[in-house]
N, C-alpha and C positions, 0 to 999 in steps of 0.2 A: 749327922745331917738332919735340919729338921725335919718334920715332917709335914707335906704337903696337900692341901684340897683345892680342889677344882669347883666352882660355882659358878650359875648362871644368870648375873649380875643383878644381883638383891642384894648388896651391899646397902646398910642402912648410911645416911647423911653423916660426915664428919668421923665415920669409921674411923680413920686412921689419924685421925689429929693427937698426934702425942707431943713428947717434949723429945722422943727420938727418930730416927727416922723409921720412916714405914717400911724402906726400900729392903729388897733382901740383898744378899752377897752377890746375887746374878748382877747385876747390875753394872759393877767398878770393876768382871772384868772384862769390859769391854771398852775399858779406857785407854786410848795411844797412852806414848811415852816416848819421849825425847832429851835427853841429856841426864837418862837416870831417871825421870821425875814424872809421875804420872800426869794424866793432863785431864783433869775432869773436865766433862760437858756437862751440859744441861739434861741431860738420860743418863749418865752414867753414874753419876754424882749419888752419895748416902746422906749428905749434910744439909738440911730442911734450910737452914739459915743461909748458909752458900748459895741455893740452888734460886732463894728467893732476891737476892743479892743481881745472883747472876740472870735472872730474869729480867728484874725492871731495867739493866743498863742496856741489854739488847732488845728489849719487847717492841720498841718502835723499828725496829731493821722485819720484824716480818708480823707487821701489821696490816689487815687489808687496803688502807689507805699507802702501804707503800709498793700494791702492786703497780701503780702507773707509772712509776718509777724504771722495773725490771721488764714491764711486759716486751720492750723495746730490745731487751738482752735477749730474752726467748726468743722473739721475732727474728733476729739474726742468725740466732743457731736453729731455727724450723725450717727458715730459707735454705740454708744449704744442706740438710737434713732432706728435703723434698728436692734437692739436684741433684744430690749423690746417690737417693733411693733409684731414681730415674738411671744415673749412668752405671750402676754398678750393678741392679738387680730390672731392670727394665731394656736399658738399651744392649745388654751382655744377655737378660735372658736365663741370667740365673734363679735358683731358689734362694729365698733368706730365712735364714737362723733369727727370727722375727725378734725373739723373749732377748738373745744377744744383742741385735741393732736398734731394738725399744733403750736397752739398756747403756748402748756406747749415748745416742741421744741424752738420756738422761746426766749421763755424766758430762758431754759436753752441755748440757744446758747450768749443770756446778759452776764448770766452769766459768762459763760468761757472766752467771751473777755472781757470784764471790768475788772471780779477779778480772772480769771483761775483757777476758779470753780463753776461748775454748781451748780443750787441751788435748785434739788432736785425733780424738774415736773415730769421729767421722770421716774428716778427712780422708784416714790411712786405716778404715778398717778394719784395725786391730785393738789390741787392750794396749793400750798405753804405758808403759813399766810396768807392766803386769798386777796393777791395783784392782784391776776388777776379780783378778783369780785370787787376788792376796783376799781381798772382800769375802771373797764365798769362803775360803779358806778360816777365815777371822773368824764368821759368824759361827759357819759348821763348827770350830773349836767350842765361841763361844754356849752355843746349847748344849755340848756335852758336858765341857767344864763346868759349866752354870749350875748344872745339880751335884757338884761338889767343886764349889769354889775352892775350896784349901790347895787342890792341887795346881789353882793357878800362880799359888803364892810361891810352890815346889819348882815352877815351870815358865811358864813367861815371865811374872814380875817377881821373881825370886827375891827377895830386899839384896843379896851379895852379888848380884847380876844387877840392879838396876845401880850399887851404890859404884861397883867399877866400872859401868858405865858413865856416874856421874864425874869422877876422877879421869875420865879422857879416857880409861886402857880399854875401852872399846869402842869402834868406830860407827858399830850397827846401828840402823838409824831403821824405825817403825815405816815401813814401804808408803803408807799414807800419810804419815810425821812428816817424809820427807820433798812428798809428794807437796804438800803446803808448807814444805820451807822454804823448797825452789821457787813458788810462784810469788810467795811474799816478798823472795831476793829482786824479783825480777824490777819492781817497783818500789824500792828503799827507800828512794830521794823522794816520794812523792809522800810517802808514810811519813815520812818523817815530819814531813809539811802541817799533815792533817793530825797527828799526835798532837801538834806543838799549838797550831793555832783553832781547830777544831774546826776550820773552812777549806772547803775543795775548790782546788783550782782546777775551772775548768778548760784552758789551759791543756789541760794535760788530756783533754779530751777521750776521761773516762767516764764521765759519768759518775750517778752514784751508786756502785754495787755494794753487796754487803761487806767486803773487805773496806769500802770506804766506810758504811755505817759503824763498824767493829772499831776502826779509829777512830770516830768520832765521839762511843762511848768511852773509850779511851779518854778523850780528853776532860770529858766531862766526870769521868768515876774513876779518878789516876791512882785514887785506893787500891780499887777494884782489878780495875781491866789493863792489867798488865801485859805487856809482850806476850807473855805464855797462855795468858785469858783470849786474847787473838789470834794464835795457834789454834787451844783449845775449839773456840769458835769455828773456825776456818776446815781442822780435823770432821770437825763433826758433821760437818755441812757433808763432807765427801760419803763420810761413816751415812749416814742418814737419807741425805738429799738424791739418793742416784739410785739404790737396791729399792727401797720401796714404792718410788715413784714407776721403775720400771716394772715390778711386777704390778702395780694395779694396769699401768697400760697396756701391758700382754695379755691382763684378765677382760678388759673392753673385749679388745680385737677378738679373742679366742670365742669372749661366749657371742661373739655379734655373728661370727663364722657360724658355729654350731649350731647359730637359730636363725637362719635364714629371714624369715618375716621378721623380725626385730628388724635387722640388717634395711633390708629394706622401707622401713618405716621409720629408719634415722636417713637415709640417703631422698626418702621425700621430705620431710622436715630441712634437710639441707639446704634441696634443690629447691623449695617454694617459697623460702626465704631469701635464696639469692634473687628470686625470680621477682617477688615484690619489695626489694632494698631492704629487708632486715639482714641482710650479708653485704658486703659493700665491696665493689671489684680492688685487688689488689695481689701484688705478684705475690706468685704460687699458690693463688687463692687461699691465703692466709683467713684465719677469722677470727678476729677480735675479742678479749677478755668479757666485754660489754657486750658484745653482738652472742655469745655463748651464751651469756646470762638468762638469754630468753627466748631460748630452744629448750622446751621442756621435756621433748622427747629423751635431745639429749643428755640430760638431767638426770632422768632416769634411767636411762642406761649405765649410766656411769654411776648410780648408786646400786643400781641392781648388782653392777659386776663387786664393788667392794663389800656387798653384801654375803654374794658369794665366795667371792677370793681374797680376805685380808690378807696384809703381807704380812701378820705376824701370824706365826702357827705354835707358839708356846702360853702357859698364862703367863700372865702381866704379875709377877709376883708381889706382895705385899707383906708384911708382917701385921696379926694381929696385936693388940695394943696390950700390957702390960695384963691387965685386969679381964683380960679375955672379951668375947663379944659375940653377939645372938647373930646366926648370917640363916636366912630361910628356915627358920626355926630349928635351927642344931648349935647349939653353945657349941665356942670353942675356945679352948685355952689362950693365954695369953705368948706371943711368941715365935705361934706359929704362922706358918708361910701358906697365904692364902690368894688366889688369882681366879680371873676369867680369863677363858680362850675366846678371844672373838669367832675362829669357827663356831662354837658353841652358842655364843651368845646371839650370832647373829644366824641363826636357827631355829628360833624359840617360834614355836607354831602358835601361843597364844598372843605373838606379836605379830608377824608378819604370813601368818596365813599357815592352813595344812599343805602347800606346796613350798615347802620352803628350800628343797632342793632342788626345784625348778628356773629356770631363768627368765623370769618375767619384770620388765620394766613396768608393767601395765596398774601394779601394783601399787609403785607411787603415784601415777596418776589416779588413780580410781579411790584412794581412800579417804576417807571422811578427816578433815580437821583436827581431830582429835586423836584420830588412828596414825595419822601421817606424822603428828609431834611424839606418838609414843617408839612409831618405827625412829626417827631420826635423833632419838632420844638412846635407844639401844643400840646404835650404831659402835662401835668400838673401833674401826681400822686405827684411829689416830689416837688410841687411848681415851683418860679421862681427867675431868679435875684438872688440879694444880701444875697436873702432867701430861697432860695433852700433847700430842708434839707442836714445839709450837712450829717447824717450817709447812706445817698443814697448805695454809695458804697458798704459797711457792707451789707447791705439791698440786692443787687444784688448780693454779695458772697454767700451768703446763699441762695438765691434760685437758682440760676444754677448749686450752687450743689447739694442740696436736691431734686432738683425736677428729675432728669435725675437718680440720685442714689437710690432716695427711689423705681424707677418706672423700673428700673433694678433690683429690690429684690420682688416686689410682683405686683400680677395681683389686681387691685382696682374694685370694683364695686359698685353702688349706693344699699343703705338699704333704698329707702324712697323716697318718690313719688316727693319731689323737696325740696331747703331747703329752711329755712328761712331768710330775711334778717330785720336789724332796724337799723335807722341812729338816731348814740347816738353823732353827732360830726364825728365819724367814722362810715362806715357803717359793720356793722358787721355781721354774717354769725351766722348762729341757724339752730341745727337739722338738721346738715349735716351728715348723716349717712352711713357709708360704710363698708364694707366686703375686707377682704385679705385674698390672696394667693399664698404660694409662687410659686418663678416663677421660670422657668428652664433659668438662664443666658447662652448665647451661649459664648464660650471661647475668649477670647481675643486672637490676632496673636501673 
């Protein structure tokens, strides 16, 4: 196993530009697998040339010119997300398992933008074929295994395991693999339409979610984006799109709980905005991607808490480059596995102040020009570079509107003397418990 350092992101420009890839072994295995064959994503992938392949045919599916697109998919799954918070934890009176019902949300919000239909969290309350415990389950493997990948070649992707699987003699099918097989079944005849001529018929009055943008690159890169590249695609959205979305929106709620005066200096920022039309009346008192844009309060909030709580709690591994390379004045050979932890990084007191385990949104408002491009510069929740994630976007839609709409429908209060956290790869959130009630919205102008 190689061996490993830890650094707090002084990586020099172009560090890692080789003719190999930079990625370590952590990486592929966290790859589904369906009919024997692994199914690279865009994260999991070691192949620089693939990965850039597989970029430009999807970069326009989560570009921020295509949120006006989805904002209308989220809108549907916020709505009944804010009825069923009402009937099942308001009008019953119950406590909620908040980091849990952040999390069913997020996975139904997968849903409606991939296949524009939810799949069922909310509704019925429950983990849905058990993909969310398979999830935790995935990753906790993944960070163990991750620092000695060989043993996943022993274990999950065995090559004599994955090759009689590809021969039919077995039937097991990846719980998320199969989870995006079923919903692509559900719509064949309509795929098939949009492979073959690369227009949606609307018609079929879906819309266009990213399973439709995914055929559309399809038709256009028929090299490329293969039935399996649309799997792939699809896979990863579930892998990606739903765990770390919901722990940033547990880490909002939690620290806005824990600090009171923030709390209420985002619920006046709410309220004075509906009061002079920068919020615009609408059921469930919904608020707008655009109308979010310029609430700066809640801006800051919501950067303070990913400052605080990234969802990655491991480094981002890298390989240094053949010929070795200077990282904060300590040479290092060439080879070796080098990363930042965002906890770490986004720590660093000559960036973001001597309270930097404090929880202060006050921070981004108050700093100088210069100060504010170097905080948002050392930012890492969504990675960096060439690897950035890219459903970033999707990810920020969803909370600037959930978080400002849910907290315009009900008053939140802690059930539970502090919650839990455990870094499984992701750091995740347990035994967060709270209590709702509704709240009197004050009228919009």
């Amino acid at each position: 196993m190689s061996d490993r350092f830890c650094f707090m992101g002084c990586f020099p420009p172009n560090v890692f530009r080789t003719d190999q890839s930079s990625q370590s072994e952590f990486y592929p295995i966290q790859q589904a697998t369906a009919k024997g064959k692994r199914l690279q994503s865009l994260f999991s992938t070691r192949n620089e040339d693939y990965h850039a392949k597989y970029r430009r045919c999807v970069n326009g599916a989560f570009s921020m010119s295509s949120l006006v697109n989805y904002e209308p998919l989220v809108d549907s799954t916020t709505a009944v997300y804010i009825k069923r918070t009402r009937e099942l934890f308001v009008d019953q009176g119950q406590r909620c398992n908040f980091s849990q019902w952040l999390q069913y949300f997020a996975f139904d919000v997968i849903g409606e933008l991939t296949w524009s239909k939810r799949l069922g969290y909310i509704e019925r309350n429950e983990d849905v074929e058990g993909v969310v415990g398979f999830l935790g389950d995935f990753l906790s493997y993944a960070a163990a295994v991750g620092q000695m990948p060989f043993i996943d070649l022993l274990w999950k992707k065995n090559p004599l395991k994955l090759k009689w699987e590809s021969l039919g003699f077995s039937k097991k099918v990846f719980a998320v693999t199969k989870f995006a097989l079923d919903r692509a079944a559900e719509r064949s005849g309509a795929s098939e339409k949009i492979k073959e001529s690369g227009v949606v018929d609307e018609k079929e009055g879906r819309g266009v979610d990213l399973l439709t943008k995914f055929q559309q690159a399809q038709h256009d890169h028929p090299e490329f984006m293969t039935d399996e590249q649309v799997l792939a695609s699809c896979t990863s959205m579930i892998f990606a799109g739903s765990e770390t979305t919901a722990i940033s929106l547990s880490a909002v709620f939690y620290y806005l709980l824990k600090n009171p005066e923030a709390y209420q200096k985002l619920m006046q920022e709410l309220d004075e905005n509906a009061a002079n039309g920068g919020i615009a009346e609408r059921d469930y008192n919904q608020v707008s991607w655009a109308e979010a844009q310029k609430l700066p309060y809640l801006d800051a909030v919501i950067q303070e808490s990913f400052r605080l709580h990234p969802a990655a709690g491991l480094i981002l591994e890298r390989y240094t480059p053949p010929q070795g390379v200077e990282i904060c004045g300590q040479f290092i050979p060439g080879g070796v596995i080098v990363g930042c932890n965002p906890w770490v990084v986004h720590r660093r007191e000559e960036v973001f102040g001597g309270d930097v385990n404090a929880f202060r949104p006050e921070r981004w408002l108050d700093a100088s020009p210069a100060q504010l491009k170097e905080m948002k510069a050392t930012m890492f929740q969504f990675g960096a570079g060439s690897r950035t994630c890219l459903g970033k976007n999707i990810s920020l839609l969803e909370m600037y509107k959930l978080v400002p709409t849910f907290l315009r429908n009900f008053e939140i209060n802690m059930d539970c003397p502090d919650w839990q956290t455990r870094n499984g790869w992701f750091v995740r959130q347990e035994d967060f418990f709270t209590t709702f009630k509704l709240r009197t919205v004050p009228p919009s102008a």
